[in-house]
C-alpha positions in Angstrom: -14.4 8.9 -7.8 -12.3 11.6 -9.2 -9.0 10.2 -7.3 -5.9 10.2 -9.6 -4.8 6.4 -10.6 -1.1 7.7 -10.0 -2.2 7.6 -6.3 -3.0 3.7 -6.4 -0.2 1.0 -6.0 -1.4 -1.9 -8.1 1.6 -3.8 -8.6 1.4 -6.2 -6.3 -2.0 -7.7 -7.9 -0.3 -9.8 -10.5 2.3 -10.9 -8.3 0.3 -12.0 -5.2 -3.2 -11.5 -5.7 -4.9 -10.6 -3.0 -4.2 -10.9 0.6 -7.0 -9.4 2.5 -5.7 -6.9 5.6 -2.4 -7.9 5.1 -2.0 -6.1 1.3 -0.6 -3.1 3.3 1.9 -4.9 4.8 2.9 -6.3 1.6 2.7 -3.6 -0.3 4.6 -1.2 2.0 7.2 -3.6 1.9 7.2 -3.6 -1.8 7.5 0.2 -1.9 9.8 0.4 0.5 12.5 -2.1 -0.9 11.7 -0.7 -4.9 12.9 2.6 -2.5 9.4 4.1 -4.4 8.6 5.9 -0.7 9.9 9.8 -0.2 11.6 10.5 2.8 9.4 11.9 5.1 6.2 12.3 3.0 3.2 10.6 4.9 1.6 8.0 2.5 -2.0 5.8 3.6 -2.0 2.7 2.9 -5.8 0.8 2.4 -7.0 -2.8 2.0 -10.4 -4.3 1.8 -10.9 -7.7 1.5 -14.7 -9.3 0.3 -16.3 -7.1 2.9 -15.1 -9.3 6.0 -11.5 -8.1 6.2 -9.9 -4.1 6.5 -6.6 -2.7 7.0 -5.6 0.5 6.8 -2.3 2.5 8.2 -0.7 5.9 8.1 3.0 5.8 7.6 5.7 8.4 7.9 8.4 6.6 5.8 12.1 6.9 7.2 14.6 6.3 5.0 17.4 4.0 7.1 
């Protein structure tokens, strides 16, 4: 696909597995308490789930 693999958050695969639409919950979550998430910088987050479930979200991330 050409897409850099420093783009992808993977992490959360060995911790949770898979949760269908809700993996960009979970995973902003996980970025956001690992304070991974630049101030400001808009970041998409992407799920697809055995080709039943999708989730998807733009984010601008505030730091509080």
């Amino acid at each position: 696909m050409g897409a850099d693999p420093e783009k992808f958050f993977l992490d959360n695969v060995p911790r949770y597995s898979h949760s269908c639409a809700s993996d960009v919950f979970v995973n902003y979550m996980t970025l956001r308490d690992e304070d991974r998430l630049v101030d400001g910088r808009n970041c998409v987050l992407v799920s697809v789930g055995l080709g039943a479930t999708f989730g998807a979200m733009v984010i601008s991330h505030r730091k509080r």
